[in-house]
N, C-alpha and C positions, 0 to 999 in steps of 0.2 A: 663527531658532528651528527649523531645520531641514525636509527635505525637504517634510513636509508643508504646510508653512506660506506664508504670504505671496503670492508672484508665482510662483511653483512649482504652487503647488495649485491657483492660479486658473487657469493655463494646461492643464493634465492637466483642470479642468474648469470649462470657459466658464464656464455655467451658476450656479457657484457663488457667493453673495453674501452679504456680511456683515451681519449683523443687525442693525448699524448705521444701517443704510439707511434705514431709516422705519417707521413704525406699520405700514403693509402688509402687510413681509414677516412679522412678529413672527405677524399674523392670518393670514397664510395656512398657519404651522406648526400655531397653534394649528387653524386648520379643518381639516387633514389627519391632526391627531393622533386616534386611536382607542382608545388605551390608557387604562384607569379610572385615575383619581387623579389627572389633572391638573389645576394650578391654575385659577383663575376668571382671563380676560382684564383686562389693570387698564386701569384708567380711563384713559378719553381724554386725553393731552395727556402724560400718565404717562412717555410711552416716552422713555427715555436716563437714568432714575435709576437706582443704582446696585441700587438693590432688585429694579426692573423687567428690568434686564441679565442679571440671577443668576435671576431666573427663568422669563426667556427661554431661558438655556443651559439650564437643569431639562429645557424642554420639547424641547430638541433631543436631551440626555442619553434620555430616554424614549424618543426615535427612533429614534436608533440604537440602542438599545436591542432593540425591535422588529424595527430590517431587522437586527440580529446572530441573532435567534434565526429570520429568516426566511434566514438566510446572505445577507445581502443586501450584500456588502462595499462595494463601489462609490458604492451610494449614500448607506452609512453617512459614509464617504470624502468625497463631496463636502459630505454634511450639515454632519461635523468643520470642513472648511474654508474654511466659513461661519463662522465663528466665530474672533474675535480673540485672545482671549485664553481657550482653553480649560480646563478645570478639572480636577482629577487624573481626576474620575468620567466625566467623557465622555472621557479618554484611555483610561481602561478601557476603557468601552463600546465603543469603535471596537476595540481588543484585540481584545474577545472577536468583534467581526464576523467581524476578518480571520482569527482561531483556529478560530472556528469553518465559515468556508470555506475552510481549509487553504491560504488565501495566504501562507505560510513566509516571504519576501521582506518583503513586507510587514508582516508580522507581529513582523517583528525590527525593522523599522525603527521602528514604533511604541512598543514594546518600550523600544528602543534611548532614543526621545527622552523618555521617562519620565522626570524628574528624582528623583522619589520614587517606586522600586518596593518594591512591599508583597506579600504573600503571594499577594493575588488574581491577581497580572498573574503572578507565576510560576508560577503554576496553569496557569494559560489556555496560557503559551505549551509550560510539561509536558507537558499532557496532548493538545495539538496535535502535540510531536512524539514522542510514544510508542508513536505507531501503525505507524513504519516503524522496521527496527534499524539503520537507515544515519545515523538521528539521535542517536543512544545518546550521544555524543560531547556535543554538545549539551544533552540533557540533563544528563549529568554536571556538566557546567561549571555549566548554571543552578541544580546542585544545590547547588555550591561557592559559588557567588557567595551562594545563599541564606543560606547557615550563616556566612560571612564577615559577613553584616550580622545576626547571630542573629536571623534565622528560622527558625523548624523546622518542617519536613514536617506539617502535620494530617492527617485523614483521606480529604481529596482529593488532596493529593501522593502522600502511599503507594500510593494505587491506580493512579496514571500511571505512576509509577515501577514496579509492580510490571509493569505492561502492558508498560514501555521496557526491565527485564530480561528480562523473556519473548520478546519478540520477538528480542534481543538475544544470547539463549543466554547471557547474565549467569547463573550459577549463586550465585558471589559476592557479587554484588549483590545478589541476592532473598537469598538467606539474611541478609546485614548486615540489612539493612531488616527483615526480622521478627522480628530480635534488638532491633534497635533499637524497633521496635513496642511489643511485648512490654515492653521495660524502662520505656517510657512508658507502661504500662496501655494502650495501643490495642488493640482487641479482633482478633484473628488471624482473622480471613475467610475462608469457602471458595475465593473468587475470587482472593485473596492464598495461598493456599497450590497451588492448580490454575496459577498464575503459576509460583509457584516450581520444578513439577513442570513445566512446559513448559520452563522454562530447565535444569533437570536433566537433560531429556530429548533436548535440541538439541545439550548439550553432552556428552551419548552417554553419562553417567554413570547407568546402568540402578541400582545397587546405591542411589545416594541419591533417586533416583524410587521407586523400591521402599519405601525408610524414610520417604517424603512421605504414601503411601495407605495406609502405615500409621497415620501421625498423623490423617489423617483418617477412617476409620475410629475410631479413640480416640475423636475428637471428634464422632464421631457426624455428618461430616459428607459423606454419601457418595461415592464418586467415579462420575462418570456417566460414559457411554459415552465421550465424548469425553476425559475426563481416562485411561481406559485408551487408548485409541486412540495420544495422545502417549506413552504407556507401550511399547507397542509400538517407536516412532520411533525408543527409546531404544538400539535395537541395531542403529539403520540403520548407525550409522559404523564398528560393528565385522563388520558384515556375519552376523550372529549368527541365522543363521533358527530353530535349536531355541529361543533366548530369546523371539523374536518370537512364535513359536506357544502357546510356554507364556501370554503375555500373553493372547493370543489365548480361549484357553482361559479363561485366567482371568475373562475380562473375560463369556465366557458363565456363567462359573460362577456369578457375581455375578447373573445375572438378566437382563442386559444384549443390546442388541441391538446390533450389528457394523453401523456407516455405512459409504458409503460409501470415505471418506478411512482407515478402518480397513482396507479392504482393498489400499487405496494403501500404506498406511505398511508394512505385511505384505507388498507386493511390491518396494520398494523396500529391503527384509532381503536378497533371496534374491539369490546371484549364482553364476557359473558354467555350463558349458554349457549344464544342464537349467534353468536360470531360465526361460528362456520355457516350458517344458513347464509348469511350476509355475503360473507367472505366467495361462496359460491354464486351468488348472486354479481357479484362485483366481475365474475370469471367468466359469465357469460358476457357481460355488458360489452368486455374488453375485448372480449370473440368478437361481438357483431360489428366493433368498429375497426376490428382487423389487426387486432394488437394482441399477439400473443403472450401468455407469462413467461418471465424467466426464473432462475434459482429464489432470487431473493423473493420473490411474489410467494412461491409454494413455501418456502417460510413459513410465511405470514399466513399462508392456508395450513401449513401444518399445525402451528400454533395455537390458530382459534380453533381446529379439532381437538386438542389437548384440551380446550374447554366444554368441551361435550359430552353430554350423559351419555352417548353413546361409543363402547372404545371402537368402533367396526369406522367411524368415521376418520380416527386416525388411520387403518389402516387404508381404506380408501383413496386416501391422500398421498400416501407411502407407496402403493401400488401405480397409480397415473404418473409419478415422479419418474418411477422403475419405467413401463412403459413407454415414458420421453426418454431414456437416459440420460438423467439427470446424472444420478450417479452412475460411474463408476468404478467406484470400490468398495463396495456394499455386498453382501448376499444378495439372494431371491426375495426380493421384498413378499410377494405371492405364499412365501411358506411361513410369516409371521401370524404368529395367531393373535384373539383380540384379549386372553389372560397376557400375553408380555407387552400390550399395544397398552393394556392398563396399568399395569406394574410400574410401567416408562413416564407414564404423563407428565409429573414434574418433571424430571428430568429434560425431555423431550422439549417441553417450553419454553426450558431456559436454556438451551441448545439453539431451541429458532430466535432467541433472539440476541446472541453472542454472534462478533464481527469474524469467528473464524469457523470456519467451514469443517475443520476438524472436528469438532465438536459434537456436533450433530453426527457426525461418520462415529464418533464412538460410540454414540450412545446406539445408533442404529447396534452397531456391531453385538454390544451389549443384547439388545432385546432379539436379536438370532441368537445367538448362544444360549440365550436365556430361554426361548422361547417361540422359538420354529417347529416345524414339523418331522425335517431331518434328524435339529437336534435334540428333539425328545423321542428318537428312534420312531416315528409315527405313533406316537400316543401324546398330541395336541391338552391332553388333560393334564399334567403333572408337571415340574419345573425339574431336572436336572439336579443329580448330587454334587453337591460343592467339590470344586475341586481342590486339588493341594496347590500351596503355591511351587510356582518354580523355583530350580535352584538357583542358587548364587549367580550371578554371569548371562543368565539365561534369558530368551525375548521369546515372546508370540504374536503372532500375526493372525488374521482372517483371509485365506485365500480366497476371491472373491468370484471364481471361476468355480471351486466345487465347493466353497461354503468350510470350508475345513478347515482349522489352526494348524498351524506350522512353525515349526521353532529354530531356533540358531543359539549359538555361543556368542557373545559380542566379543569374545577373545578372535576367533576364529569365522567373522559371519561367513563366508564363503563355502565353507569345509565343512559346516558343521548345521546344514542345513537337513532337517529333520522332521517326517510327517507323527514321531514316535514322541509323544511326551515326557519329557525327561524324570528323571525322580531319584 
């Protein structure tokens, strides 16, 4: 009956036992249950009627119930596989545990061993994955699979869905969906239309972002700081900075006060030599009205130094980062010099503008090794001899505390942890 089941479940958790067992374990669920509306314990001698069985499972259903909204998947998990023959509602219930702690893995598999899927369980595993756009794919399918067994979208599908084109830069998608809303009388939502403006937005289409805050406006539904903000975004890809500042403008005009991420999105408009003049220009602005940068903003400052004749501006940038502790797991940004600050620049650019933060840590990591002051023994003028690669098996690191490589075995990482470069 699948993974979860049987000799599989019991081994994943000792612990686990089926409620089979005896009158005991039934009262020790019932004495650990806290949630109103459970049943009254039945009478002595009761246990093993089919009556008593069914509403045994109730009270485990209730359980996991509980550890689902306290994320509690694991123990939901072993709860489940306690039990022999489970019922569609405690399959849900274990669903929504693992949906609700974002165990995807598991979450399918659950999913998967559903014999009878119904709206709820497509909900759960929607709106679990419409929070990343790498699942968009995913979604879609469980959108297909849905309408293949005529179910249709209600008013909790729409709003996953609307979440999983947004993230997604789906322009296409958000518009079908609130055509198709619409034709169903489902009432069109600020939050469903600010979806659809972020997908228009992603997908660099300023002209239909533009006719979205007009619909909202119509509808008297205002657009707040943040739905201009992605407004702004809308001419990152054409690199469009008179568009961006008119947003800009606009978004004051409306009453509106400029976040941080507004000043992100406005710097990642501008490119060309003078970007970073700009982009420092933007940095005061945001000082004096009391909005400090965060990560993503120096980005967007590192970036447009990546377009500067001068490489001293990269490091500039990389130094006040270090200074805020931005990073930490970096080297001394202070001992990079401006021949590895040049060497880096492509690189470096297309680091600031990738969604993962690792990225940029490599490449940093890169231009210290390459090109510090430590690691060229204090002679800043010369690049370092190539080194051999590692053996077979083997990892390195940047200790970020003295700047030094460190190595390990991946047979043995514990044991075999090593300041001595292998060979």
């Amino acid at each position: 009956m699948g993974m979860l089941r049987g000799v599989a479940a019991r081994a994943l958790f000792p612990g686990a036992r089926r409620l089979e067992c005896g009158a005991s374990s039934l009262r020790l669920i019932r004495a650990n249950s806290t949630s109103p509306g459970f049943p009254p314990p039945p009478p002595e001698g009761a246990f093993g009627s089919p009556q008593t069985f069914q509403r045994s499972e109730t009270d485990v259903a209730f359980q996991v119930r509980d550890l689902a909204t306290d994320r509690k998947w694991q123990e939901a998990l072993e709860l489940f596989a306690a039990v022999s023959e489970p019922s569609q509602l405690l399959r849900l219930q274990l669903l929504r545990a693992c949906t609700r702690s974002f165990q995807v893995r598991q979450a399918w598999q659950v999913f998967q061993e559903m014999q009878v899927r119904e709206l709820p369980a497509y909900n759960l595993m929607i709106c679990m994955l419409c929070k990343q756009a790498k699942y968009i794919d995913q979604v879609r399918g469980l959108v297909q699979e849905m309408r293949s067994q005529s179910l249709q979208p209600d008013g909790i599908t729409a709003r996953c869905l609307m979440t999983a084109y947004s993230h997604a830069g789906d322009a296409e998608g958000a518009v079908g969906l609130m055509a198709e809303m619409e034709s169903r009388g489902m009432p069109v939502t600020k939050e469903a239309l600010s979806c659809a403006l972020i997908a228009h937005c992603k997908s660099g289409d300023h002209a239909k972002a533009r006719e979205l805050l007009s619909t909202m406006d119509s509808m008297h539904l205002h657009p707040t700081s943040e739905d201009l903000t992605y407004y702004i975004s809308a001419y990152t890809q054409s690199q469009d900075e008179e568009g961006a500042r008119a947003a800009l403008a606009e978004l004051r005009k409306r009453g509106l006060r400029p976040i941080r991420l507004t000043y992100t999105r406005l710097a990642g408009c501008l490119s060309g030599p003078e970007a970073f003049r700009k982009v420092e220009a933007l940095l005061t602005e945001m000082r004096a009205e009391g909005i400090e940068p965060h990560l993503l903003f120096f980005k967007m400052f590192l970036r447009a130094a990546t377009m500067s004749e001068d490489p001293a501006d990269i490091l500039k940038v990389l130094r006040e980062m270090d200074s805020r502790g931005i990073f930490r797991d970096v080297p001394p940004m202070h001992e990079l010099t401006p021949g590895a600050a040049a060497a880096q620049k492509g690189a470096l650019q297309e680091a600031c503008t990738s969604n993962d933060i690792r990225d940029l840590t490599r490449v940093l990591h890169q231009m210290y090794a390459a090109g510090s002051s430590s690691a060229l023994g204090g002679s800043p003028g010369a690049l370092p001899a190539a080194e051999q690669p590692l053996p077979a098996g083997w990892q390195q690191a940047l200790d970020p505390t003295s700047g030094k490589s460190y190595f390990w075995r991946e047979a043995d990482p514990n044991g075999s942890v090593t300041w001595e470069r292998p060979s």
